[in-house]
C-alpha positions in Angstrom: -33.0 120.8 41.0 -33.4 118.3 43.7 -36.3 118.8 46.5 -34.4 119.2 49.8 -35.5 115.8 51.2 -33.8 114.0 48.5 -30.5 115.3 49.0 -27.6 114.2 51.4 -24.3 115.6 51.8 -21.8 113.6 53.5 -18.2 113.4 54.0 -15.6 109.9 54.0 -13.2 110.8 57.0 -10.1 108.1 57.7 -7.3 106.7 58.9 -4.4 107.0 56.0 -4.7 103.8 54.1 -7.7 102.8 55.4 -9.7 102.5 51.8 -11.7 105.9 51.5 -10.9 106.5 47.8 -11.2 103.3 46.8 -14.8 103.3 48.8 -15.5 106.5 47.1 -14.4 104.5 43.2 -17.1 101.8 44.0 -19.7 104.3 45.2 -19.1 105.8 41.8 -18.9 102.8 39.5 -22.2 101.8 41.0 -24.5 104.9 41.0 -25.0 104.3 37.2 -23.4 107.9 37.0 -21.0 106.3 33.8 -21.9 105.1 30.6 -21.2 101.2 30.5 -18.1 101.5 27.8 -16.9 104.7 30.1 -13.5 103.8 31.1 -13.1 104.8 34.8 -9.4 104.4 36.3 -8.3 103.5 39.9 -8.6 105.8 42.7 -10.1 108.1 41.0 -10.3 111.1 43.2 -6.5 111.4 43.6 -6.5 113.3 39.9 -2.9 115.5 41.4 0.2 113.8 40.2 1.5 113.4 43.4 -1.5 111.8 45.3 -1.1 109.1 42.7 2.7 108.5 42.6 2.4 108.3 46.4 -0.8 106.6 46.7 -2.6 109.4 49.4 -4.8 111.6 49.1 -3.2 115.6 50.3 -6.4 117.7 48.6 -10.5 117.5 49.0 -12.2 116.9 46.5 -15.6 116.5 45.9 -18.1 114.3 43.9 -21.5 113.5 43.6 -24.0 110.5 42.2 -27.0 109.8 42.1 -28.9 106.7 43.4 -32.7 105.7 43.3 -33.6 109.6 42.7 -31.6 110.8 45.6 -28.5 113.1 44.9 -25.5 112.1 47.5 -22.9 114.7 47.3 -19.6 113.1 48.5 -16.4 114.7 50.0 -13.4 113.0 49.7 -10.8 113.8 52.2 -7.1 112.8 52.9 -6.2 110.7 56.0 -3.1 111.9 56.6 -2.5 113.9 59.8 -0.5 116.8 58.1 -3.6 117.6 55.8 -5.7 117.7 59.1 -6.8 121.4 57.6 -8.5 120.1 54.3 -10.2 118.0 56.7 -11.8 120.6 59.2 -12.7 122.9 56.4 -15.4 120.1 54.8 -17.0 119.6 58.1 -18.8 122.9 57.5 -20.2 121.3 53.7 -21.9 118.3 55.2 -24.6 117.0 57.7 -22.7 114.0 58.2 -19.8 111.7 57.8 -18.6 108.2 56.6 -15.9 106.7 59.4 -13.9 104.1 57.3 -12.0 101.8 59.8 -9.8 98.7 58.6 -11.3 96.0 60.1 -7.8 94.8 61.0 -5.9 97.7 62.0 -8.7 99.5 64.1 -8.9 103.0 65.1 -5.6 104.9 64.4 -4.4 108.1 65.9 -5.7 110.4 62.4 -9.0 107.7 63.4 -9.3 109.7 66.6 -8.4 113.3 64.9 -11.0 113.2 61.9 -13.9 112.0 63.9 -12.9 114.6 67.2 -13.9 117.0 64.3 -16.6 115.5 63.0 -18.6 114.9 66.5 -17.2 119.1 67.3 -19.7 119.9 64.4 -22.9 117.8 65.6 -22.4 115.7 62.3 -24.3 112.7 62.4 -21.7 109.5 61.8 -22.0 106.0 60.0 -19.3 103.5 60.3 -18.0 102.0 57.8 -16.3 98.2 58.3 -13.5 98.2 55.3 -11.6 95.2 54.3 -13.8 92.9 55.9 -12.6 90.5 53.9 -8.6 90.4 54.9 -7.8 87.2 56.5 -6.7 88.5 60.1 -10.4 90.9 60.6 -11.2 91.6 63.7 -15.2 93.1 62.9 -16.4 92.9 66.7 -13.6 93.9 68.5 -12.7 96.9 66.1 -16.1 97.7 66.8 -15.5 98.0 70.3 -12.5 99.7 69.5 -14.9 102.5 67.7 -17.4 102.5 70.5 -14.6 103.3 73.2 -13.3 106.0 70.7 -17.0 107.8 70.5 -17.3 107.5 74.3 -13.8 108.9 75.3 -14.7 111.9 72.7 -17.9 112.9 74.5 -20.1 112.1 71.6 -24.1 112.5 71.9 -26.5 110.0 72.8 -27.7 110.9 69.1 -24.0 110.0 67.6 -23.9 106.9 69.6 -26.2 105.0 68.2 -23.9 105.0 65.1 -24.9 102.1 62.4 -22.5 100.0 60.8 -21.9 98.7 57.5 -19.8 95.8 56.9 -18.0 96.5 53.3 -14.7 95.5 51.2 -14.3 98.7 48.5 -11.9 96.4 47.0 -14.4 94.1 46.0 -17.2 96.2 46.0 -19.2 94.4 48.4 -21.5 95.2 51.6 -23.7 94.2 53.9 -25.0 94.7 57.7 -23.4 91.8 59.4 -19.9 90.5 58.6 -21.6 86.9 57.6 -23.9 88.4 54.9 -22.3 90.6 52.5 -24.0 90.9 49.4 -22.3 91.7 45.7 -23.3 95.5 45.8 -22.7 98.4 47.9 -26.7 98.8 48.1 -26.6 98.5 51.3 -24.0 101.5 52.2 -26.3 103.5 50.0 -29.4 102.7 51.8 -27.3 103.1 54.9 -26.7 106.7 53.8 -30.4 107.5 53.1 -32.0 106.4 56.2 -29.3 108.0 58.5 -27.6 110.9 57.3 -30.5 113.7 57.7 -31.1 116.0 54.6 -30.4 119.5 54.4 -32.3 121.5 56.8 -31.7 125.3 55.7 -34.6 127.3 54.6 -34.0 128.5 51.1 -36.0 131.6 51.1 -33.8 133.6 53.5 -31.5 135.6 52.3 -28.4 134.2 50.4 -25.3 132.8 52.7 -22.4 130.9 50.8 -19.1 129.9 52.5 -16.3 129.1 50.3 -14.8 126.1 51.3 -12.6 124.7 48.4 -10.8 127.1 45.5 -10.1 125.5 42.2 -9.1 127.3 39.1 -9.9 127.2 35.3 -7.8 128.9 32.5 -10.6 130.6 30.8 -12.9 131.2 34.0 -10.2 132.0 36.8 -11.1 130.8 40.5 -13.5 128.7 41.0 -15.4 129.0 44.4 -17.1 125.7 45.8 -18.5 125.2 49.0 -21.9 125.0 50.4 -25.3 127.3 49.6 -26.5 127.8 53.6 -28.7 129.8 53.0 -31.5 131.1 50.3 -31.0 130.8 46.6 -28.2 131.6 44.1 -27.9 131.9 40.3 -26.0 132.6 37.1 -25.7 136.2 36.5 -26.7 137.2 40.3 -25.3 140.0 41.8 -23.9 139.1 45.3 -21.8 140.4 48.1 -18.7 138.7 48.9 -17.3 139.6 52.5 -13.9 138.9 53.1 -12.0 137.8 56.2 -12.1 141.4 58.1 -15.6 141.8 57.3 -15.1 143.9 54.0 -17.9 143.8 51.8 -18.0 144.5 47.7 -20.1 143.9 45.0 -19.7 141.2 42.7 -21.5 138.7 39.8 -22.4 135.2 39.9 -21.1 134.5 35.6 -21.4 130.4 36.0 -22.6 127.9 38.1 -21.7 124.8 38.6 -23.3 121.4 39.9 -21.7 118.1 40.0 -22.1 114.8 38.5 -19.6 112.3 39.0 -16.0 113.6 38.6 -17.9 116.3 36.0 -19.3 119.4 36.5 -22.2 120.2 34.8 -23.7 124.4 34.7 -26.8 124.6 36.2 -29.3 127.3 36.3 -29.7 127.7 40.1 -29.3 126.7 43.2 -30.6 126.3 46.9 -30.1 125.8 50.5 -28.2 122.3 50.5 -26.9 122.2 47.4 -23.1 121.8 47.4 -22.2 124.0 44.1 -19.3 126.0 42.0 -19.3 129.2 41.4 -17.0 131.2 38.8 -16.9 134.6 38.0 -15.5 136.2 41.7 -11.5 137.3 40.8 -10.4 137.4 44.1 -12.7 135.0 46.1 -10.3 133.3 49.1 -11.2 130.4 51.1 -13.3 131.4 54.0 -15.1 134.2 52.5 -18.9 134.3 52.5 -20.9 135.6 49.6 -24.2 137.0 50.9 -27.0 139.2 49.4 -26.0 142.6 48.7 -29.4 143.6 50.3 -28.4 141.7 53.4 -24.6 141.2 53.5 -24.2 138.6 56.8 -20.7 137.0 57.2 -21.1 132.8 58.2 -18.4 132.1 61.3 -14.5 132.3 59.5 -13.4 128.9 59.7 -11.5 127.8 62.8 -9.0 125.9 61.9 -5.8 124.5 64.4 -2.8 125.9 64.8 0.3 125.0 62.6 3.3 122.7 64.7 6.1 123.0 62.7 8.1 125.6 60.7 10.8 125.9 58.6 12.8 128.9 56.6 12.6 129.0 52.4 15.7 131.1 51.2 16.5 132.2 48.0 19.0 129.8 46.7 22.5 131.5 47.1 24.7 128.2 45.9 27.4 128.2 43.5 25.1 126.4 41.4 22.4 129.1 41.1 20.2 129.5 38.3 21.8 126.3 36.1 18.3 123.9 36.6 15.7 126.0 37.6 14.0 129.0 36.2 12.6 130.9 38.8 15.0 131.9 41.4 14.7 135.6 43.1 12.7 136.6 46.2 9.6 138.4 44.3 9.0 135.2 42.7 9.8 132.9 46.0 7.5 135.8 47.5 4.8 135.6 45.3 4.5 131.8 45.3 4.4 131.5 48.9 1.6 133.9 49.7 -0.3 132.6 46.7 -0.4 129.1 48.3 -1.8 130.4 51.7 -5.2 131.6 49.7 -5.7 127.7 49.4 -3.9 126.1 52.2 -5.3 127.8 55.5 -3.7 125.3 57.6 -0.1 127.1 55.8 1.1 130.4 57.2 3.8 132.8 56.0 5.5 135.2 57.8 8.4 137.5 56.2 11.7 138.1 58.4 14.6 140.9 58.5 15.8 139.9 55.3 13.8 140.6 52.2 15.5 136.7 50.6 14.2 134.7 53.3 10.7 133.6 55.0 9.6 131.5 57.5 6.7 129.0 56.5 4.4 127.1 59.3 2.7 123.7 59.0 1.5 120.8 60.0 4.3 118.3 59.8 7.0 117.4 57.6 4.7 115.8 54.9 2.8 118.8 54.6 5.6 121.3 54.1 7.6 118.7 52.1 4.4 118.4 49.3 4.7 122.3 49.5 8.4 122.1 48.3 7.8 119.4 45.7 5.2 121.0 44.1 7.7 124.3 43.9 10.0 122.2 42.6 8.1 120.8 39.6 6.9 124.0 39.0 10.6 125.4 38.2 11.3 127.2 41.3 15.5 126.8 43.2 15.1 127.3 46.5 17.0 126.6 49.9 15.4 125.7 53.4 16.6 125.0 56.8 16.0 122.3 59.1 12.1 122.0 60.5 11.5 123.5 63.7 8.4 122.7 66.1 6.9 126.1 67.1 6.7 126.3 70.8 4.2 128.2 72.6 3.8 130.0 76.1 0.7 128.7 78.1 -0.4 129.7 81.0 3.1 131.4 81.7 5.1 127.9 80.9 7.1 127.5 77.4 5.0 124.3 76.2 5.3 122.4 72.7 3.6 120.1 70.7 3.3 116.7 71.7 2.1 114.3 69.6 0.2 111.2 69.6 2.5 108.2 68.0 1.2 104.4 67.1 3.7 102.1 65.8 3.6 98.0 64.8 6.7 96.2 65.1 7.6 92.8 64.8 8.1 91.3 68.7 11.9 90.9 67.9 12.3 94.8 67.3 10.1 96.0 70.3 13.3 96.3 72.5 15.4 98.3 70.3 12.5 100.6 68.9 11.3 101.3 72.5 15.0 102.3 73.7 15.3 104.2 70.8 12.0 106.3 71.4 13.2 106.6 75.7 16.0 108.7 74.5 13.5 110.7 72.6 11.4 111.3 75.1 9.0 109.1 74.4 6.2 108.2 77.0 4.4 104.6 76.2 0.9 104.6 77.0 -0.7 101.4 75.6 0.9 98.0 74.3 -1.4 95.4 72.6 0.1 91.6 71.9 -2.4 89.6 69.8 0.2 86.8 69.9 0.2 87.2 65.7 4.0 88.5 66.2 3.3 92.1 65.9 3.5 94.4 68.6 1.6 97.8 68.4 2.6 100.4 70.9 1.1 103.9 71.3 3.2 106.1 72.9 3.1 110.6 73.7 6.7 111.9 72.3 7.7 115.5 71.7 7.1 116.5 68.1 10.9 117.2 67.9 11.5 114.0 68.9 9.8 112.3 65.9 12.1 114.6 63.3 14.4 112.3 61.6 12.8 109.7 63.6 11.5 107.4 60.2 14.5 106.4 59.1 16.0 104.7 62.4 12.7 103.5 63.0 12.9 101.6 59.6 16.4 100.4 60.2 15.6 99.1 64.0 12.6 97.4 62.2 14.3 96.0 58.7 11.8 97.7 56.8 8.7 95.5 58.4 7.7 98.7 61.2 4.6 100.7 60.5 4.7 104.1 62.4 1.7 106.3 62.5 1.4 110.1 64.3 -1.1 112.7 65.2 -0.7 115.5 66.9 -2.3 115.2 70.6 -1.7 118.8 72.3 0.6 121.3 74.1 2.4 120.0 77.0 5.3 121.5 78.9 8.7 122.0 77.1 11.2 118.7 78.2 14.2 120.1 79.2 17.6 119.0 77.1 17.8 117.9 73.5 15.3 115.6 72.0 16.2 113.6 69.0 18.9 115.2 66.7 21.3 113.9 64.2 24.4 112.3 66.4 26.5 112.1 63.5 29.5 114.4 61.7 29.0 115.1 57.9 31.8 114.7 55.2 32.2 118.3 54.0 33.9 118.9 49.9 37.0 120.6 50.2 36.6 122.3 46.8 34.3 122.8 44.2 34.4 120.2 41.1 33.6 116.7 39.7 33.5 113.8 41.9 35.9 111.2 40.9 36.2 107.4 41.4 39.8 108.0 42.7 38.6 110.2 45.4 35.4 108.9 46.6 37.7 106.1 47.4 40.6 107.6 49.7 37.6 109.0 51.4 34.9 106.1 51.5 36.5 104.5 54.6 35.5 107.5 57.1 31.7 107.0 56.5 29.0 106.8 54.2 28.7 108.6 50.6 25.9 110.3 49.4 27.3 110.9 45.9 28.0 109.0 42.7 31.3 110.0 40.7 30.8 112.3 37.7 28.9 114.5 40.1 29.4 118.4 40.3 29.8 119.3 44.1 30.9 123.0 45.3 33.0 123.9 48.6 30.9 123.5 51.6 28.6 121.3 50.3 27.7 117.9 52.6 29.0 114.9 50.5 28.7 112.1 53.1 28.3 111.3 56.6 30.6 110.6 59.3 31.5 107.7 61.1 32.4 109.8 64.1 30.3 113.0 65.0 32.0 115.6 63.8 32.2 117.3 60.9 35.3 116.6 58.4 36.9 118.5 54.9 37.2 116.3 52.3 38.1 116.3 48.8 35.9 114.0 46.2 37.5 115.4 43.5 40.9 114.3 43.7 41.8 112.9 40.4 45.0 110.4 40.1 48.2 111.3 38.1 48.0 108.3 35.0 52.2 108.3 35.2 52.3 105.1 36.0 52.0 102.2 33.8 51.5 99.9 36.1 48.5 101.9 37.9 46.9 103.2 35.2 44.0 101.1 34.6 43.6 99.5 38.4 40.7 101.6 39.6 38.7 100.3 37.2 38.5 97.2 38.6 37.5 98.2 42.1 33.8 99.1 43.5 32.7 101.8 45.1 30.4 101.3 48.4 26.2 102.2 46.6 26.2 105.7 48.0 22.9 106.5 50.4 20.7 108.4 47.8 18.0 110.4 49.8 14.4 111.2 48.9 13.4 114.8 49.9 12.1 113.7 53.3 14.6 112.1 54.3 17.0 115.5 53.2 14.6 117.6 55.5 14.9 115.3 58.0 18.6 114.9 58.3 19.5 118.6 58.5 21.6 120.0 61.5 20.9 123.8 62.3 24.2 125.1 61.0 23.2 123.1 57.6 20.2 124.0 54.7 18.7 122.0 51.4 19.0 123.7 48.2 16.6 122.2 46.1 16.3 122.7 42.2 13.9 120.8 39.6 16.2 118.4 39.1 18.8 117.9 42.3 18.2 117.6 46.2 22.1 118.9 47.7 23.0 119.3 51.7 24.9 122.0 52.3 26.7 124.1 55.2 25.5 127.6 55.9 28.5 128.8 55.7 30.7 127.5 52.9 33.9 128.7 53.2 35.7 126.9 56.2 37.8 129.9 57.8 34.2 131.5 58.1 32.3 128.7 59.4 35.3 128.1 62.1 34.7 132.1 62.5 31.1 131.9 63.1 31.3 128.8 65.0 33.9 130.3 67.4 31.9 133.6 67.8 28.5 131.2 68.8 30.8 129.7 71.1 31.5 132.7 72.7 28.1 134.5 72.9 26.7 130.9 73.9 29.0 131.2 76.9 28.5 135.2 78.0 25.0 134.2 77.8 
């Protein structure tokens, strides 16, 4: 075990894309924590399959090496603004953080988010310069840039006197000044040692644990990790674990875990400081403290932000039921759910009036669409309803989340992205030139605003647009609606195959989202609409082969490429009146209603209540 004073416990805290797990790779590959012939891969923190098909990082993690006697214990963290919750929960493991800025880009709105944390717990900050070595840096003004960013936070005289290191994780190379960068990241880690303070807890008080991060092992169950702040702690210990409502039982340390590079190694004991495993507690949830039994004292529960955005999960009630996926009623949809709140505390559940559907809370759409994919690949069919922003009353007036948005778009789209955001809503609060050809423009818009914004931001921009968001605060509901799908759909007529012969009567009125051979069912949303409303049509109209002369002429014409969407984009596009049923294997639009009489009946009878309202 480490004396206190050679321990350090520190955080990486980012912008999205701004090189954290790539910094944490070179910290790694250069503690001397891996054998020479060791083969260590890329980014190698994002172990989840999808943090690596999408290159982000959506779960902490956390690591540790050693350099020159010292043990640094690092947290990774993700950078993206929907995962803000794994983000606030480390704060409470570590005496201070690594700010990783691109030395291009500058301080971006998650920039502004992380470290608003970080300075909230009194952590003590080091900057970090990455990609110093891209052709278009900027080291002394984004330094500014940071600097402002500290000030207009309220940080401490303490946290202003922040030190920065001047690094390319890429390449593996640091130094103090932007001119002298040598061939090592010794300098980050000597950096780390002379400013981040060691732990200060007193490890002869009695035992305080807060579990920060769950994990879970086949043959050992749940796997507590978090932070000993207080005492000592050791295998086969009897503790008290104190829930959330201040519950208190009895239970026994069986291992304990320390960590060494992406391993963890069972360790004997442990003390104030130490960041450490523990196995052995069955129902251990994050935010629970585990305490001596002789003095049982609960740490603070986490505080953690509020969720902005919600959507419904229904039991899947298509046609199509139960042919892809296995796991399909409402104990199991149940089950999952709630199972996924004891490690996401930034996710809430609540149940409705009906026992098949449930209404789940998040961050953003990211954050909700992981949620789903994960569901998906784990078997489960399930149907959800377009994403809602949750609206709050404050201070007597119906207010909603606003959030913080940060786009950079060539000079030729600026026009038509900033007319598309004005009838969104949108309020523009800064606009930098730098005369490269890229705009950036920071604007407030309503969080509704920005759902099923991506796409037409892409289009406006051909594909060369970078958009980043944050959510900012609660500001007074805007009156009217914001954003919005302005087009009709094309609705099947019947259930069936998709032919070539009817795609094509039908391609003329707007856009496919279907291949032929495809199995569609009445009510289900096969294209979109030229014009905005909705229209029945039927895809899977074959042609009567009676004719010689017509018999083989469709095979020489081309179907339009249909518009194939991702699962985002399928959240994104939903109208109220529509839902996504998603199975392992298929992403389908479809109406509420399926049969048309009864969606003309429920339709009419909104209408009506609408109006005697």
């Amino acid at each position: 075990m480490h004396s206190r004073d050679r321990i350090r416990n520190i955080a990486i805290i980012a912008h999205v894309d701004h090189g954290k797990t790539t910094l944490v790779d070179q910290l790694l590959r250069q503690s001397g924590t891996f054998r020479e012939n060791e083969q260590l891969q890329d980014r190698a923190m994002d172990s989840n399959d999808l943090e690596r098909e999408r290159g982000i990082t959506i779960l902490a993690k956390n690591t540790a090496v050693n350099y020159k006697d010292n043990l640094i214990n690092i947290v990774d963290t993700p950078g993206h603004a929907d995962f803000g919750g794994e983000v606030e929960r480390i704060m409470k493991m570590v005496d201070g953080v690594l700010l990783v800025v691109d030395a291009f880009e500058g301080c971006m709105p998650q920039t502004k988010f992380v470290l608003r944390k970080a300075l909230q717990q009194g952590l003590t900050p080091v900057v970090v310069l990455n990609k110093i070595d891209r052709p278009a840096a900027r080291p002394a003004e984004v330094v500014d840039e940071v600097l402002e960013l500290f000030i207009e936070l309220e940080a401490s005289d303490e946290q202003l006197e922040f030190p920065v290191v001047y690094a390319s994780a890429l390449n593996g190379i640091a130094g103090n000044t932007p001119d002298d960068l040598q061939a090592t990241m010794e300098p980050l880690y000597e950096m780390i040692l002379q400013h981040i303070p060691s732990p200060k807890e007193n490890p002869d008080e009695p035992l305080q644990f807060l579990v920060t991060l769950l994990d879970y092992n086949e043959y050992m169950g749940r796997i507590a990790i978090g932070r000993v702040n207080r005492g000592r702690i050791a295998q086969g210990q009897v503790v008290a674990v104190i829930n959330r409502e201040g519950q208190v039982k009895q239970a026994r340390i069986e291992k304990l875990f320390g960590f060494q590079g992406l391993k963890r190694i069972e360790i004997e004991e442990a003390a104030a400081g130490d960041i450490v495993a523990i196995a052995g507690l069955k129902e251990i949830n994050i935010g629970e403290t585990i305490a001596d039994p002789a003095n049982p004292e609960a740490l603070p529960v986490l505080a953690i932000d509020e969720p902005t955005l919600q959507m419904t999960f229904l039991v899947n009630n298509s046609p199509f039921v139960g042919r892809e996926g296995k796991w399909v009623t409402s104990r199991k949809l149940r089950e999952r759910l709630f199972k996924e709140i004891e490690t996401d505390v930034s996710l809430r559940v609540d149940e409705t009036d009906s026992p098949d559907a449930f209404v789940v809370s998040g961050r953003g759409e990211l954050h909700l669409g992981i949620l789903i994919e994960n569901m998906r690949r784990e078997g489960f069919e399930i149907q959800v309803s377009k994403p809602e922003v949750i609206l709050k009353m404050i201070d007597g007036v119906k207010s909603e989340p606003i959030e913080r948005l940060l786009i950079d778009v060539p000079e030729e789209s600026m026009g038509a992205v900033m007319e598309s955001l004005g009838t969104r809503k949108a309020e523009m609060v800064n606009m930098i030139n730098n005369g490269t050809g890229q705009v950036r423009l920071e604007f407030l818009i309503p969080a509704r605003g920005l759902i099923g914004y991506r796409t037409n931001f892409l289009t406006l921009t051909r594909g060369y647009g970078v958009m980043n968001h944050a959510f900012d605060s609660y500001g007074p509901m805007m009156a009217g609606q914001v954003g919005g799908r302005h087009q009709g759909v094309l609705i099947a007529s019947e259930t069936g195959r998709t032919t070539t012969y009817g795609m094509m009567s039908v391609e003329d009125r707007g856009i496919l989202f279907l291949e032929p051979g495809v199995d569609v069912y009445e009510g289900m949303i096969v294209g979109e609409h030229t014009r905005d409303t909705d229209i029945i049509v039927n895809i899977c109209k074959e042609k009567a082969l009676n004719n010689i002369r017509t018999a083989n002429k469709e095979e020489t014409v081309k179907l339009k490429s249909p518009r194939l969407m991702s699962l985002e984009e399928a959240l994104e596009y939903l109208n109220d009146d529509e839902l996504c049923e998603i199975t392992p294997k298929g992403i389908r639009l479809r109406k509420k209603v399926l049969n048309k009489s009864e969606r003309e009946r429920s339709e009419k009878q909104r209408r009506t209540a609408e109006a005697g309202v």
